[in-house]
N, C-alpha and C positions, 0 to 999 in steps of 0.2 A: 504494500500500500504506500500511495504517496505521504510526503510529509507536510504534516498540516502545518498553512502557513500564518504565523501569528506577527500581527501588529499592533504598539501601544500608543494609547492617547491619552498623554501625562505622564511625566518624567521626573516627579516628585518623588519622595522617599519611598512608597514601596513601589516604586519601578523597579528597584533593585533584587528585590525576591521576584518576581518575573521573570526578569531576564535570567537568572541564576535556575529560574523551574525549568524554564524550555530549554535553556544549553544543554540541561540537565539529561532530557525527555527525547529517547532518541529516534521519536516518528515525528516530533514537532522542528519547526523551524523561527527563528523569529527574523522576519522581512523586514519591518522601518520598525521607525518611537516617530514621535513628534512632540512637540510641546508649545506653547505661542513663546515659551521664552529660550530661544536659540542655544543659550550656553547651557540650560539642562539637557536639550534635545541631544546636544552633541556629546557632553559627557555619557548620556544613555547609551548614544553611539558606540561609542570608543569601547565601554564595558560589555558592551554586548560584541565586541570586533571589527566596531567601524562599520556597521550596517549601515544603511541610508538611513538619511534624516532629514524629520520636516517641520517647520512651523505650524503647519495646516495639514487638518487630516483630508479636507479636501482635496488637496494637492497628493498628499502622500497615497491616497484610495486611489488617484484617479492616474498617477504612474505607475501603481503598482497595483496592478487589476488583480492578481490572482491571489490574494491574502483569503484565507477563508473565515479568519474569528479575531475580531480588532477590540483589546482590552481594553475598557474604560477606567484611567484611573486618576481622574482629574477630580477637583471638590466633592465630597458629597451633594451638595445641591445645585452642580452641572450634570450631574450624569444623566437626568432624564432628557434636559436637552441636547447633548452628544448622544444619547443611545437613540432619542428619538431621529433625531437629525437622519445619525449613519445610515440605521435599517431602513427609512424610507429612501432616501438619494441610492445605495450600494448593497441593498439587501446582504449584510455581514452578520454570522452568527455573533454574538456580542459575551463576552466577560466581561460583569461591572462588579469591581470594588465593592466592600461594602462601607456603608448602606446601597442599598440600591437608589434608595430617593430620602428626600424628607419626609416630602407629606404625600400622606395614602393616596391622594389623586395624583401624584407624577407618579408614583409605582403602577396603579394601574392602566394609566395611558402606557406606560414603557412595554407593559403585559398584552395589551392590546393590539397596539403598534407591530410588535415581535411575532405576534398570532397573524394576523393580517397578512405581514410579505411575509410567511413561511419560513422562518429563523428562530434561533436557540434562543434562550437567552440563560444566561450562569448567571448566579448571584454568590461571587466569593463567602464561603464559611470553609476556609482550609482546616479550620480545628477540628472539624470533623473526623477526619481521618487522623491525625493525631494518634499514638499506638493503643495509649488506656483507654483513649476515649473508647476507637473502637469497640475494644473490650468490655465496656460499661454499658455500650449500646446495646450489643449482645445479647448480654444479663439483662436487660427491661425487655428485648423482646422473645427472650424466651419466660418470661413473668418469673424471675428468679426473684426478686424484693418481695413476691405477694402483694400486700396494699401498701402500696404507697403513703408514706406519710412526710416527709417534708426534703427539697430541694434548694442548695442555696450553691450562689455564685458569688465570689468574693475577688474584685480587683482593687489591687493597692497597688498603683503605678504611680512612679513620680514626671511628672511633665511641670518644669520651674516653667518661669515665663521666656526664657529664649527659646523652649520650642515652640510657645505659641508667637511667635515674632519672628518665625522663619519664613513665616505667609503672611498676604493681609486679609486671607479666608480664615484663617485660623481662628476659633473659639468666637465667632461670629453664631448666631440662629440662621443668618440668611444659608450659609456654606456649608456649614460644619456640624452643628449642633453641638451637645456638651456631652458630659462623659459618657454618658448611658449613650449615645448615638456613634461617639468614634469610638474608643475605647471601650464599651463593653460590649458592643454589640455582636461579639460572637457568643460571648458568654452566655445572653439572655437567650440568643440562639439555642447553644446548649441544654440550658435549664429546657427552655421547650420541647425540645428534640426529645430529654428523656423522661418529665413528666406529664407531658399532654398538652391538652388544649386550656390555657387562661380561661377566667369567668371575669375575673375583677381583680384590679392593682389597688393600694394605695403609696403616698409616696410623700418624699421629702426633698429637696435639694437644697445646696447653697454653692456660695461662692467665697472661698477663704482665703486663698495664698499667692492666687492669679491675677492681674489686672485684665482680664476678658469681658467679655457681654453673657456667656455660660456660664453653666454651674462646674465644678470642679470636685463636686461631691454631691453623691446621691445615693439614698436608701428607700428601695421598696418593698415591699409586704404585695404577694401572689396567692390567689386562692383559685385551684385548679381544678376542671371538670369533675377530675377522680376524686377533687375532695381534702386529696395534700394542698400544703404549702409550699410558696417559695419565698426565700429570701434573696433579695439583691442589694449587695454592699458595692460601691464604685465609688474611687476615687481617683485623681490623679495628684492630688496633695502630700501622697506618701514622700518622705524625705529622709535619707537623703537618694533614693536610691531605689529601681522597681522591689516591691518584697513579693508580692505572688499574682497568680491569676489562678484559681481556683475552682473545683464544681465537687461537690459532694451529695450524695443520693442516699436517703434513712428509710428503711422500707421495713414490713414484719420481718422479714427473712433474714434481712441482710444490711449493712452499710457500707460504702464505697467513699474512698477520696482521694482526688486529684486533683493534685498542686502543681508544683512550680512555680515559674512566673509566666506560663504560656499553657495551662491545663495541659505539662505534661512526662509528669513523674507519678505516677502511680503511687501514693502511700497507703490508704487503707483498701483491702480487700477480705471482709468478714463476711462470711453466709454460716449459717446454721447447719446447712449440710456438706463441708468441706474441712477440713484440717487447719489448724494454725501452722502446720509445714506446706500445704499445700497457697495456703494462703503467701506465706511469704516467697515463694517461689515464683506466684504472680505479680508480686510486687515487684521484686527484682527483674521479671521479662520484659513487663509489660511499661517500659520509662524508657524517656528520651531524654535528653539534655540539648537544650537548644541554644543556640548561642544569642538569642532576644527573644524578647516577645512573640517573634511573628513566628517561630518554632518552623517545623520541614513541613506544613502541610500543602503550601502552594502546588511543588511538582503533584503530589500523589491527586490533588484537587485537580491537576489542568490536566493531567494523565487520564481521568475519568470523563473532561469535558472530550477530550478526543474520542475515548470508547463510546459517549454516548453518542458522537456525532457522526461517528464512521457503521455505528454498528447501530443506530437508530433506536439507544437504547433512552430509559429514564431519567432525568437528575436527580442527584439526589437534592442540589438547592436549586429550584427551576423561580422563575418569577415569583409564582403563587408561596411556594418557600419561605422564599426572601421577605416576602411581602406580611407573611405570616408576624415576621421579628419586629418587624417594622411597625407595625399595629400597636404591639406591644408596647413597645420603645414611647410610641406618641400618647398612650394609653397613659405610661408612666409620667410624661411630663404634661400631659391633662389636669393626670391627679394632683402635681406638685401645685401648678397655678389656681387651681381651683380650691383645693385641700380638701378634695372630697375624694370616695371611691368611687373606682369609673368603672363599669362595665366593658368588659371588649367588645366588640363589635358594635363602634362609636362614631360618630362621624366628627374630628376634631375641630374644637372653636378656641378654646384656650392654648394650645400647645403652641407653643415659639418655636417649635422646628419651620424650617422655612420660610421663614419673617413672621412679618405683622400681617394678620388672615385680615 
């Protein structure tokens, strides 16, 4: 089979696990980067081998006709207007960054959009594949916890104010949103992915350590279909230094925990019908060590978006997915603004993702 040919649009910092997946991935190719600001385009360049480089994807689509899947990884609150853009002008299987959107109406016009010209669309959650995760996954869907009873995600990152001062999207609502939108949103992912479907959040947020327009800390309280709980701790105020990113599962059966700072060392593995030698044996397999936050999960992520594309298979984060978190996410800072509990499935008036409604 050919090598599918990949191109990115946005040159920011995680361009660089990108381009480090597809060198990686050896049916993939990566064709150009682009960026509107030339000197990142061109360092994108250089690290990727001096591929071509553009300012405009325009330009970049429309010399290099045969890209098949062009990664979105410009602001959070451009990507609906790049994804939209692309798939109607160049009908391109699309990779966008997360979040996919701010607000629930650019997610589902992007959904819509993608459905209409007959294109993929990926919505990055590389912690997925993660090695405990996996494993963790496993275990809920083979109903090893029995009932469920409560899920918490815990991020302590530190982000001082020079990284929000690398951009002027940074820790904006119009752009970026605040922790629970960049920073935790795989996590919250997670929590859902392993205990169900949300009913209703409550929440809190503030702003302590940053001079931004975001919050820089946020706690929420989840009460889920089955009846568990969740808890979501987020901050980026930890100091001096990232301390973890987190997911832990408390079930009748059983309790799981996965730390790090990228949910991805394996600490606890207890069940009731398993050994404390067996137990630590999974803890010891089942860990990675990453060298940041963004942990290995991109190659095995974009290694899957090719299986699904070549062999016409499922996503596992498809729009609908994506869109899923992102509910949530807006749900959570509904709650904050209003200080009441919000039901899911909402149609947002308070939520500061994406400006002023």
């Amino acid at each position: 089979m050919k090598n599918m040919k990949f191109a990115l649009v946005g040159c920011g910092r995680i361009s660089g696990k990108h381009i480090e997946a597809i060198r990686d991935i050896e049916n993939a190719t990566l064709a150009a980067v682009c960026d509107i600001d030339i000197e990142k385009a061109k360092k994108a360049s250089e690290k990727a081998g001096n591929i071509p480089y553009f300012v405009s994807y325009d330009e970049m689509l429309s010399e290099i006709k045969d890209i098949d899947v062009v990664n979105i990884l410009t602001p959070s609150g451009m990507h609906p207007e790049h994804a939209i853009d692309i798939v109607t002008k160049y009908k391109k299987h699309l990779v966008v960054e997360k979040p996919m959107a701010l607000r629930l109406s650019d997610a589902d016009d992007m959904i819509r959009v993608c459905d209409n010209n007959g294109v993929r669309l990926f919505i990055v959650k590389q912690n997925r594949y993660n090695l405990p995760v996996q494993k963790l996954r496993k275990a809920v869907e083979n109903g090893d916890f029995g009932k469920m009873v409560m899920g918490t995600v815990r991020v302590r990152w530190c982000r001082p104010q020079e990284y929000y001062d690398l951009d002027d999207w940074r820790g904006t609502w119009e752009q970026d949103g605040g922790v629970i939108t960049n920073q935790a949103s795989h996590h919250i992912d997670l929590l859902e992915w392993m205990m169900g479907e949300p009913m209703s959040v409550m929440a809190k947020n503030g702003r302590y350590l940053v001079d931004v327009d975001v919050d820089d800390t946020c706690a929420a309280i989840i009460k889920f279909r089955n009846g568990s709980l969740g808890i979501v701790e987020a901050t980026t105020a930890t100091r001096p230094k990232d301390l973890e990113g987190s997911l832990s599962i408390l079930g009748e059966n059983g309790s799981v925990v996965i730390g790090g700072f990228a949910v991805n060392k394996m600490e606890t593995w207890n069940f009731k019908n398993i050994s404390d030698e067996e137990s630590k044996k999974i803890v010891e397999k089942y860990s990675e060590l990453p060298p940041n936050v963004y942990g290995y999960g991109h190659k095995r992520y974009l290694e899957h978006v090719i299986d699904c594309i070549k062999n016409n298979k499922k996503a596992l984060v498809d729009g609908f997915e994506g869109r899923r978190s992102l509910e949530l996410i807006n749900a959570i800072y509904e709650s904050a603004e209003t200080g009441k509990e919000i039901n899911i499935h909402f149609e947002p008036k308070r939520s500061k993702l994406g400006g002023v409604r």
